[in-house]
C-alpha positions in Angstrom: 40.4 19.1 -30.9 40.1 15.5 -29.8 37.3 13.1 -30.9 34.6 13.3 -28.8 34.9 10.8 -26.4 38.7 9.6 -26.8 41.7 10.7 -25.3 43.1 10.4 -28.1 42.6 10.0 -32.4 44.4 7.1 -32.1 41.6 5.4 -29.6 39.1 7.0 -31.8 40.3 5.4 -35.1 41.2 1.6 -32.9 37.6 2.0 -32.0 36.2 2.9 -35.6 37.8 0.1 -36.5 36.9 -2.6 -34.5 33.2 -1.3 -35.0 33.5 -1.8 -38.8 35.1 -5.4 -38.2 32.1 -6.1 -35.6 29.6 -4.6 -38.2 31.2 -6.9 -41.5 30.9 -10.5 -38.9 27.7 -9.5 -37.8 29.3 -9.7 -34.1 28.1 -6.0 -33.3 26.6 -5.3 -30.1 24.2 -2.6 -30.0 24.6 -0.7 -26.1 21.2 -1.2 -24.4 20.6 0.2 -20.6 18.3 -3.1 -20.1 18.9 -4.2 -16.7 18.6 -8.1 -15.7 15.9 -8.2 -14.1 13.8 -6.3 -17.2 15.4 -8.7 -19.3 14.2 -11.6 -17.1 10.8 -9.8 -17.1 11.1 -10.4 -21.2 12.4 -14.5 -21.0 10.0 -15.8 -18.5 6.6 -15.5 -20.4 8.8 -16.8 -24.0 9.7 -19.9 -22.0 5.9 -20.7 -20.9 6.0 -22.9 -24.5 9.2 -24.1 -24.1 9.4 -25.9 -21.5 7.4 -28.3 -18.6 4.9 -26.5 -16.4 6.4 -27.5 -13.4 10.0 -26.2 -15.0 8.8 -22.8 -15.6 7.0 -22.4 -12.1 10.9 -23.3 -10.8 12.7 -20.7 -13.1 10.0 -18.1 -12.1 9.8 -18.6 -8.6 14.2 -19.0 -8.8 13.9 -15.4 -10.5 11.4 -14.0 -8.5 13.3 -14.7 -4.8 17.0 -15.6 -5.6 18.4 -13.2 -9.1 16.4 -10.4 -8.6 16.3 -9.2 -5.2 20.9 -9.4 -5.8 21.8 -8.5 -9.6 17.9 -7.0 -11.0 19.1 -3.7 -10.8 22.8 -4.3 -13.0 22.6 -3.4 -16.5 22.9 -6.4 -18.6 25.6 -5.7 -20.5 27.7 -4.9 -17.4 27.0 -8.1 -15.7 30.0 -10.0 -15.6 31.3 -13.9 -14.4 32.8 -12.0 -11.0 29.6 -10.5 -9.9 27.9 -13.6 -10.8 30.6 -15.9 -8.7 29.3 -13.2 -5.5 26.1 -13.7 -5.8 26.6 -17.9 -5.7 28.6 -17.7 -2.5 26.0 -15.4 -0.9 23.5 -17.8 -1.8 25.5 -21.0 -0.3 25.9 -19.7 3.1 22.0 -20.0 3.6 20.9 -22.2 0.8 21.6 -26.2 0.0 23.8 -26.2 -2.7 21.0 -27.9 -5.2 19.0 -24.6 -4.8 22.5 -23.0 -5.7 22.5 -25.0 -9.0 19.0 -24.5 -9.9 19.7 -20.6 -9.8 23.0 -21.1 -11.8 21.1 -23.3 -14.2 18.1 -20.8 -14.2 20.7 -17.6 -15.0 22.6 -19.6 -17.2 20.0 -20.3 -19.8 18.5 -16.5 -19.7 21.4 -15.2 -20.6 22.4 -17.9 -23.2 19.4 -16.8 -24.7 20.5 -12.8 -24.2 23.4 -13.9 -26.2 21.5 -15.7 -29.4 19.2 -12.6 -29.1 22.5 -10.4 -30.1 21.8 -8.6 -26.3 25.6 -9.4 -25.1 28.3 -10.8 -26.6 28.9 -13.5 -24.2 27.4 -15.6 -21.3 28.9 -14.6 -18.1 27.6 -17.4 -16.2 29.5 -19.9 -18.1 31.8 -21.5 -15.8 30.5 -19.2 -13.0 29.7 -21.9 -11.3 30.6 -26.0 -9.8 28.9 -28.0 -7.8 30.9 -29.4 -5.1 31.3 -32.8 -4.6 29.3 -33.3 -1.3 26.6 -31.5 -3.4 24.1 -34.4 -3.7 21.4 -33.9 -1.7 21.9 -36.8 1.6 20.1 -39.8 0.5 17.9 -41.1 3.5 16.5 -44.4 3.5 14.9 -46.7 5.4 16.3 -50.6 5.8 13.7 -53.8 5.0 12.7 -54.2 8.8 11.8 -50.2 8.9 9.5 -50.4 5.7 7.4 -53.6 7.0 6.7 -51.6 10.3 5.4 -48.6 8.2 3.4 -51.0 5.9 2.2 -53.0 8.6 1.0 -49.8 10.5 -0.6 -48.3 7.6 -2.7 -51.6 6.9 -6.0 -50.2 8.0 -5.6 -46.7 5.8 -7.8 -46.0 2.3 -4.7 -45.7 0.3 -2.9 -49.3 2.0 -2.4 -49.8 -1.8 -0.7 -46.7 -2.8 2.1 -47.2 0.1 2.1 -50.7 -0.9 3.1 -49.9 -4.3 5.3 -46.8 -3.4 7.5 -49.3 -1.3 7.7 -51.9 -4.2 8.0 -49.8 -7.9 10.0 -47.9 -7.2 7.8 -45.1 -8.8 8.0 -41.5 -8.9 5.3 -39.5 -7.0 3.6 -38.1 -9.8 3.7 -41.7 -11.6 2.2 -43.2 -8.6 -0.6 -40.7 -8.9 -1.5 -40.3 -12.5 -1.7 -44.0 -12.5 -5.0 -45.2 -14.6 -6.8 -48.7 -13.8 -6.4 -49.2 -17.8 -2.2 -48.9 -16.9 -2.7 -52.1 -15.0 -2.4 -55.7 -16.0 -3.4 -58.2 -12.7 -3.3 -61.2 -15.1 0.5 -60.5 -16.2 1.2 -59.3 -12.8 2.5 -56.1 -14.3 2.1 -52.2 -14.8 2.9 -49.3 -17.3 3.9 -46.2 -16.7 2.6 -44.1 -19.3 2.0 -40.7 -17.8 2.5 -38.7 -14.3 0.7 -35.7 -12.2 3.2 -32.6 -13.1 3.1 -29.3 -11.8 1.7 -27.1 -14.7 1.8 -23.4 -14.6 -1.9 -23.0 -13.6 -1.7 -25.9 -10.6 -1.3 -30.0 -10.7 -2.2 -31.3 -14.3 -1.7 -34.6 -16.1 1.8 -35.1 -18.3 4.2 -37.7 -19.6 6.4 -38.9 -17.2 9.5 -37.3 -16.3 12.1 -38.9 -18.8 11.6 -40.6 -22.1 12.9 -43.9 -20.2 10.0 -42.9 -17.7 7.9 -45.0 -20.0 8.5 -48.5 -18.5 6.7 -51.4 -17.2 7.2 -53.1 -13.9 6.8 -56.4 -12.8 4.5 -56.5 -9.6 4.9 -58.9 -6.4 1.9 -61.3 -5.4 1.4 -59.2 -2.5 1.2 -55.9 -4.2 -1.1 -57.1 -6.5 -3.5 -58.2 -4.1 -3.4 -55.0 -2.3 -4.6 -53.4 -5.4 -7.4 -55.8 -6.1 -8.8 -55.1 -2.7 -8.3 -51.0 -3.8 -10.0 -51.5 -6.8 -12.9 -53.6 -4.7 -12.8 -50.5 -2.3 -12.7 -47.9 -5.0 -16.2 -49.4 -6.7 -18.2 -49.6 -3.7 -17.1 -45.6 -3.3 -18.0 -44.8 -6.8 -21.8 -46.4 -6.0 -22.0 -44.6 -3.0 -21.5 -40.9 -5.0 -23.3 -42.2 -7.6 -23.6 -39.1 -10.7 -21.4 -37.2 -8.9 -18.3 -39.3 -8.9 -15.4 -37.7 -11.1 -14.6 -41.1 -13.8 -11.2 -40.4 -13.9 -10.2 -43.6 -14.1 -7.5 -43.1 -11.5 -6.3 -45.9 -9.5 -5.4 -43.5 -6.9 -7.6 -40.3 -5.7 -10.3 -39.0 -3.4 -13.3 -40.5 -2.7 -15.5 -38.2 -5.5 -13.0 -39.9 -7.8 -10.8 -36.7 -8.5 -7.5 -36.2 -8.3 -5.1 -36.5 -5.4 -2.9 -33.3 -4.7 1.1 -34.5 -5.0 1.8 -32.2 -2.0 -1.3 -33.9 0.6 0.2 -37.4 -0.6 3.4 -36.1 0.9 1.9 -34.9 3.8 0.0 -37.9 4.5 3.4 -39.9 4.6 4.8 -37.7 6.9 2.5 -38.0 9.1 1.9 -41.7 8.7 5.6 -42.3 9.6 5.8 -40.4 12.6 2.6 -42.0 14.0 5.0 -45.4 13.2 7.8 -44.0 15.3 10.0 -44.1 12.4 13.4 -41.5 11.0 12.1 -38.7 9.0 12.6 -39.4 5.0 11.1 -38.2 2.6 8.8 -39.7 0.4 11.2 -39.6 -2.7 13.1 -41.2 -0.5 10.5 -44.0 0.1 9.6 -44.3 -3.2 12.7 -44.6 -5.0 15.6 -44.5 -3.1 14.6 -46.7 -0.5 13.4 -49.6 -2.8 16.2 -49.0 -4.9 19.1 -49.2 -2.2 17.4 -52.9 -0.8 17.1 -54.4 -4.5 20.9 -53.5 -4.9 21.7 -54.9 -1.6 20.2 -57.6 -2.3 22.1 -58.6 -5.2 19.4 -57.6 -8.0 21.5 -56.9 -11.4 22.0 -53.2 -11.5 20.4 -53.0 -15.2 17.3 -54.7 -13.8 16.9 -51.8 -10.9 17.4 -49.3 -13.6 15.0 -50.2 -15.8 12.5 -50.3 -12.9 13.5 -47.0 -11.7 13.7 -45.7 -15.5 17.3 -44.8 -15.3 18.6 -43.3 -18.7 21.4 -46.0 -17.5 22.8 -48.5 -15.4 25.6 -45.7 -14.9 23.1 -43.4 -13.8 21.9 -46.2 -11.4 25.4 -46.9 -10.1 26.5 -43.5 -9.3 23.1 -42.2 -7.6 23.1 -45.4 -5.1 27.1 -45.7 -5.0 26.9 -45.8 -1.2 25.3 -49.2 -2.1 27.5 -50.7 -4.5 30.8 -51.1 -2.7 28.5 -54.0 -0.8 27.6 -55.6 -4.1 31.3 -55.2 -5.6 32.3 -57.3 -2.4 29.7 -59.9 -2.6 30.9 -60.2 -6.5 34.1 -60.8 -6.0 33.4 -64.0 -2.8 30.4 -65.4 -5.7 33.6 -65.1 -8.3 36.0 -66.9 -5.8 33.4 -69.4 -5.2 32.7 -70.1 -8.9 36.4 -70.9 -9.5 36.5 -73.3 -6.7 37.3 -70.8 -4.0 36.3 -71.1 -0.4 33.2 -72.2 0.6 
């Protein structure tokens, strides 16, 4: 009578073994019938105090419409890099390929952490994966001539000093709005970015910025600095009008009670702003970084400089976000080169 189980003793005894030599390195897998999503069910609320807010709302909402709706009902341990690889190429003939990457990241790290928790003896994701190299999301922007017809035509708005600024520091959203009167120095011409609106897990909360090198200051223009004084000026005659009721935040930019502004009415508000302008549809990021970014590169402002503004971990980083600026400035080195040796004037 054969093992039960095996074809034959031989399987039976190649299986004993293997089990003992799993069970001696500790490498022994114990057969669950948890299914993906159940395990996902069981990650999500252990990363609530692990990560960002606004991180966690991504991986939950990434869970909750893209992995399990596909691969919830597979059994973990079946799971493997092929099914995975299916469900990515479903997902990029309707989604942009950085939604792609944030569900690969997303099922990546769950079961990363199915394998330290001794779940499976692998990560199928790993390598499951690349993002292709048209994969950046397209960079709009707007040229000099475009911004000063959006600033000019925003002149007369309550928040003239928040676009004013967006166009100039090269700021983040969130930096822009959890921006506190304190963070500014009008004397020295100069800010700090200290801290940013995030999205928490219970709504729009105050954080650190995004990176450690998000803690920066920036040098202001004359103009910039004026607008704000005039904000400021604005912003006090407000708080006498509400009186008790005013919210002392200390914000430099929020509603007239003094609370916060929502990060997703901002956006709105420029959206709408740069229609009524006649102008191409960016987004804000777009305004607020990318845009100021590409015209300080273009116009020949030392890439270390831009990146420290921007709070780039590097000037690398810097270099290959706005590379389709940088083949300008490589060219303009090289005539500034030939003219320093006595080149052609």
């Amino acid at each position: 009578m054969l093992p039960y189980g095996f074809v034959t003793k031989a399987l039976a005894v190649q299986a004993m073994n293997l089990r003992q030599v799993e069970e001696e390195q500790g490498t022994r897998i114990e057969p669950t019938r948890l299914t993906v999503e159940a395990w996902l069910a069981e990650w999500l609320p252990g990363m609530r105090s692990r990560v960002r807010g606004g991180t966690w709302v991504n991986y939950e909402l990434t869970v909750r419409r893209h992995i399990v709706p596909a691969i919830g009902r597979v059994p973990l341990q079946q799971l493997t890099r092929a099914r995975i690889k299916t469900l990515y190429a479903d997902l990029q003939t309707r989604l942009s390929p950085k939604t792609v990457s944030n569900v690969h990241m997303t099922l990546r790290r769950s079961l990363r952490d199915a394998v330290e928790d001794g779940l499976i003896a692998r990560n199928p994701a790993d390598q499951a994966y690349h993002l292709p190299r048209d994969g950046r999301p397209e960079m709009k922007v707007w040229d000099g001539a475009q911004v000063a017809t959006f600033l000019d035509s925003v002149k007369d708005d309550r928040l003239f000093a928040l676009w004013r600024l967006a166009a100039t520091g090269c700021m983040r959203r969130g930096e822009l709005l959890g921006l506190r009167w304190a963070d500014l120095d009008m004397e020295a011409s100069s800010l700090g970015v200290q801290r940013a609106r995030v999205r928490g897990i219970d709504g729009w909360t105050t954080g650190k910025p995004k990176t450690t090198k998000g803690r920066r200051r920036i040098a202001l223009d004359a103009d910039t600095v004026t607008a704000l004084r005039t904000h400021r000026k604005a912003q006090l005659e407000e708080r006498m009008a509400f009186g008790p009721a005013w919210a002392d935040e200390a914000l430099v930019f929020c509603r007239e009670d003094g609370t916060p502004l929502d990060p997703d009415s901002v956006t709105g508000m420029f959206e709408r702003l740069a229609r009524r302008a006649g102008l191409p549809r960016i987004r804000l990021h777009d305004f607020t970084r990318h845009t100021a970014a590409s015209l300080l590169l273009a116009a020949g402002v030392n890439v270390k400089a831009v990146s420290e503004r921007l709070g780039h971990a590097s000037a690398q980083m810097t270099l290959d976000v706005y590379s389709h600026v940088t083949p300008g400035i490589q060219e303009d080195a090289a005539e500034r080169l030939s003219r320093a040796i006595g080149g052609r004037m």
